[in-house]
N, C-alpha and C positions, 0 to 999 in steps of 0.2 A: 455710534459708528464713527471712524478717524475721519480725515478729512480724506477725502479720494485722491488729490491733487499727485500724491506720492507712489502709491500700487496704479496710477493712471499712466505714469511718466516712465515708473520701472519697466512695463509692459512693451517700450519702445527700444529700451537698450537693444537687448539682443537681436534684434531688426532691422538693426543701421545698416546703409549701402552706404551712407558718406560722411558719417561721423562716429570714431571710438576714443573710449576712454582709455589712457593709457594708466593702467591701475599703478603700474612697479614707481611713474613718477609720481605719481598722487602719493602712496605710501612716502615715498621719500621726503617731499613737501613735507606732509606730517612729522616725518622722524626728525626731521632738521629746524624745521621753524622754532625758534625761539620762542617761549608761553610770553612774554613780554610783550613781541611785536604782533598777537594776537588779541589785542586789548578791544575792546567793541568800542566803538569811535561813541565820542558822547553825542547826544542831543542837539545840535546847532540852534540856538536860541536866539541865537542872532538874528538871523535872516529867516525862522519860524515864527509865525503869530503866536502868542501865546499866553492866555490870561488867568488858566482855572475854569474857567465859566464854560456855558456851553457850548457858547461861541466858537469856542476853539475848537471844540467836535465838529463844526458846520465847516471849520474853513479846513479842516483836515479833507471831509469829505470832499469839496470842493477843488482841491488842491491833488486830491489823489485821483478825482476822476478826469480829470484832463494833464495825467501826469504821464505823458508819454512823445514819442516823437519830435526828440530837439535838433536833431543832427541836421543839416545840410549846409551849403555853401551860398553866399556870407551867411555866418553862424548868428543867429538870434543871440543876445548878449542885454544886460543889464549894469548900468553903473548905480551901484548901494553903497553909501556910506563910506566910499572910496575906493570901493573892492567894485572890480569887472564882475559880474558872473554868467557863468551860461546854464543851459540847461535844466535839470528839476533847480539847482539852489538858485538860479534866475525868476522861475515862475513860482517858488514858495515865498521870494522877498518882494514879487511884484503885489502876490498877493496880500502879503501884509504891509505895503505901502497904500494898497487902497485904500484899508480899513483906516491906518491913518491919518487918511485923506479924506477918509469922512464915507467913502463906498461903502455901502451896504452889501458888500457882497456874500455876506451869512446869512442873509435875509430869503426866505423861498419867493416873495415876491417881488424882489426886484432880480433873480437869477431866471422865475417865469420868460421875463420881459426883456432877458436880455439882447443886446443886437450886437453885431461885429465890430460896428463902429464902437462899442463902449467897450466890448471886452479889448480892441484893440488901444484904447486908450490906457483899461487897466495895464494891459500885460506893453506899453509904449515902452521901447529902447531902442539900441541898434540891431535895426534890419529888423524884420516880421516873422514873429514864432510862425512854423511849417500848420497848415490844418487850421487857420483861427476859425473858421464858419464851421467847421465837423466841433473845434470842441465850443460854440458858443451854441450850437446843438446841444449839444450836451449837459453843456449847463442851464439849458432853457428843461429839459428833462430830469437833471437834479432837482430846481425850482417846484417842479408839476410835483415828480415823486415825494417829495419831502413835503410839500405843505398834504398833496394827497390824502399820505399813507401815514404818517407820521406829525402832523398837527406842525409842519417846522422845525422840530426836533430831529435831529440824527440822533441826540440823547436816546431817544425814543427807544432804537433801530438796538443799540446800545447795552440800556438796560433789560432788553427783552431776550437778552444774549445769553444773561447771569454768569457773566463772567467766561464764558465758552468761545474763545476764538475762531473753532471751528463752527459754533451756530454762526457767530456771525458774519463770516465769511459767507455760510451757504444765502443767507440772505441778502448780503449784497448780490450774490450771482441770481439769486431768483428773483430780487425787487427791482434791481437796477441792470437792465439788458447791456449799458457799455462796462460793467464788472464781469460777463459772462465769458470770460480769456479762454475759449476750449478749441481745438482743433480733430484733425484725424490722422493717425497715420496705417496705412494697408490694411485701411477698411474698420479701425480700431480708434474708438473715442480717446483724444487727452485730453485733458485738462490740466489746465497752469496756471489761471486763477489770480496771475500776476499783480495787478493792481490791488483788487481784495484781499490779500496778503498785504501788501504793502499797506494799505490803512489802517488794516489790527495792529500790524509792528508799528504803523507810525503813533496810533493810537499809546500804546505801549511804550514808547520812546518818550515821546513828549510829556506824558502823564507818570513818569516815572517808576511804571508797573503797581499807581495806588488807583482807587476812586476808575474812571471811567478805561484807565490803563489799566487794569486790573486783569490777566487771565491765567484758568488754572490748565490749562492745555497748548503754551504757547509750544512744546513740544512737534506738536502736528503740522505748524508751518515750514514749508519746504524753501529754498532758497525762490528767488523770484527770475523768473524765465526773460530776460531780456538780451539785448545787443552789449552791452557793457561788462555781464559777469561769463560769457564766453569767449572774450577776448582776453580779460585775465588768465582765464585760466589754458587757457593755448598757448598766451606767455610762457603761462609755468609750464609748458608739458604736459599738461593732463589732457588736452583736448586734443585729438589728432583728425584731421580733414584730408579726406579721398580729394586728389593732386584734381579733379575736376571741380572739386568745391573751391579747395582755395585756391586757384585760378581766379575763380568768379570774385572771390570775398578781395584778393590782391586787386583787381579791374578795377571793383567798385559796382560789380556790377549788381543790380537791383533781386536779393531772393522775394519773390512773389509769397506774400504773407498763404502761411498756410499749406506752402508748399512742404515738400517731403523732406528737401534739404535742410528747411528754417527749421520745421517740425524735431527735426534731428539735433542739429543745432542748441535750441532750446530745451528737448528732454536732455540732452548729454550731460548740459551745466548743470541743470536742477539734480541730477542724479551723482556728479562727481561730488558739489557739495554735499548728498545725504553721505556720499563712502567718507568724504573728510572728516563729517561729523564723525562718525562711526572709529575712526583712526584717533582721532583729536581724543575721543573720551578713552581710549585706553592706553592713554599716555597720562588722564587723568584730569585732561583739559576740556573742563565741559562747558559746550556752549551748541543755542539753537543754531539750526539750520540759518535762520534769516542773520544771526549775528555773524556768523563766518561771511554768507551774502554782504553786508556790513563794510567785513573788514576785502572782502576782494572787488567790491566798488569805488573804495576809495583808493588802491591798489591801482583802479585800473585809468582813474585821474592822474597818473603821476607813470604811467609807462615810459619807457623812451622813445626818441621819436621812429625810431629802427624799427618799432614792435610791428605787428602785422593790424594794420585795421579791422576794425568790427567790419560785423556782417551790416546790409543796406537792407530793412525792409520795412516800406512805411505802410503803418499802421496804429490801431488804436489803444493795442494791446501793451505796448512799449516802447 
């Protein structure tokens, strides 16, 4: 059976009160993008931990479960290596200056044990990532689940997957409760899945698609539902907002997680990406859902400063 994340998300298009896709510019995008400036951004190795070993599967997981909610004023920010950074590439190079630093922090027993004071030393630069006690929570829950269920291994989580992105996806949402990204909209289950997605493709990224990167179903993952890949694409035109939403999204003003707007919001993205796909391969240009996700993340780092703001909604989801 596919992953649900996709016939979940479809289910919301036609339903919208304050978000449509504008198809004619989507196609156009397609027709006109250059296959050159569609290049899947490489692997940042830089500012990733990353050795082969299994380790690197532990600090994935780690990394992807409290990979959400950077945004606010003054901006949490890291100085690596000479480079500023913010947000995920801030807390992926924090976490690989712990390790080292000698932090154990692949270890299930000392993530048990963690406390704010240390996670706030791991993740120390300018100004205080948003949520630090929800995600030292959380990593105090990693720690429990992983030596639990899985002996310390994610390996574990991994090879019991055989190679199936979509198993193991379901089993992050059913082993690990802060991978469980679903909402509702008019009475009607979605699911977005967003983070668990992101650790198969970072899994997949990093691992070079051999050994523990390894899936024959990377097809089934859908773009990842966050604040960053609907901003791009409202750049481009493809996202169009009922003049009472983007009001709110111009203010600043805060979408209540879960709500029917954000709900909206997020299935629109996730579904304008499956039509791109769908456009991109019949022009001959094939590539996953997450990889187009990929190239309009990085897209959406470099907008101008003119472009319209993301939406506000804190939470754990993204």
């Amino acid at each position: 059976m596919p992953l649900s994340v996709r016939d979940s998300v479809r289910s919301v298009i036609d339903r919208c009160d304050y978000v449509r896709i504008d198809e004619e510019a989507l196609r156009r995008w397609c027709l006109e993008v250059a296959p050159g400036a569609l290049k899947v951004p490489a692997w940042n190795a830089g500012y990733h931990f990353f050795d082969g070993t299994e380790r690197t599967l532990n600090y994935l997981l780690v990394l992807d479960s409290i990979n959400f909610s950077f945004w606010g004023e003054p901006r949490w920010e890291l100085e690596y290596r000479g480079d500023v950074l913010k947000g995920y590439w801030a807390l992926a190079a924090s976490l690989k200056r712990a390790l080292a630093d000698g932090l154990p922090i692949t270890e299930a027993s000392f993530l048990e044990s963690l406390t704010p004071e240390q996670l706030g030393h791991i993740l120390r630069g300018k100004n205080e990532i948003p949520l630090l006690e929800i995600r030292t929570a959380i990593l105090r829950q990693v720690g429990y689940l992983l030596r639990r269920r899985y002996g310390g291994r994610f390996a574990s989580a991994v090879e019991e997957a055989k190679e199936s992105a979509v198993e193991l996806v379901r089993t992050l949402v059913a082993e690990f409760p802060f991978f469980n990204d679903v909402a509702s909209h008019k009475g009607r289950e979605v699911r977005f899945y967003k983070r668990a997605q992101i650790l198969v493709a970072d899994l997949f990224g990093s691992f070079g698609g051999q050994g523990w990167g390894s899936f024959h179903d990377l097809a089934e993952l859908t773009a990842f539902a966050d604040y960053r890949l609907p901003q791009a694409l409202r750049w481009l035109g493809v996202l169009e907002y009922h003049p009472f939403l983007a009001r709110k999204i111009s203010g600043h003003e805060l979408l209540a997680p879960g709500s029917q707007e954000e709900v909206e919001v997020r299935a629109c993205a996730v579904w304008a990406v499956e039509l791109m796909r769908q456009h991109l391969s019949e022009r001959g240009l094939s590539m996953f859902s997450f990889q187009i996700d990929w190239h309009l993340w990085e897209l959406s780092q470099s907008l101008p400063q003119d472009a319209e703001p993301h939406h506000l909604t804190r939470t754990i989801w993204y």
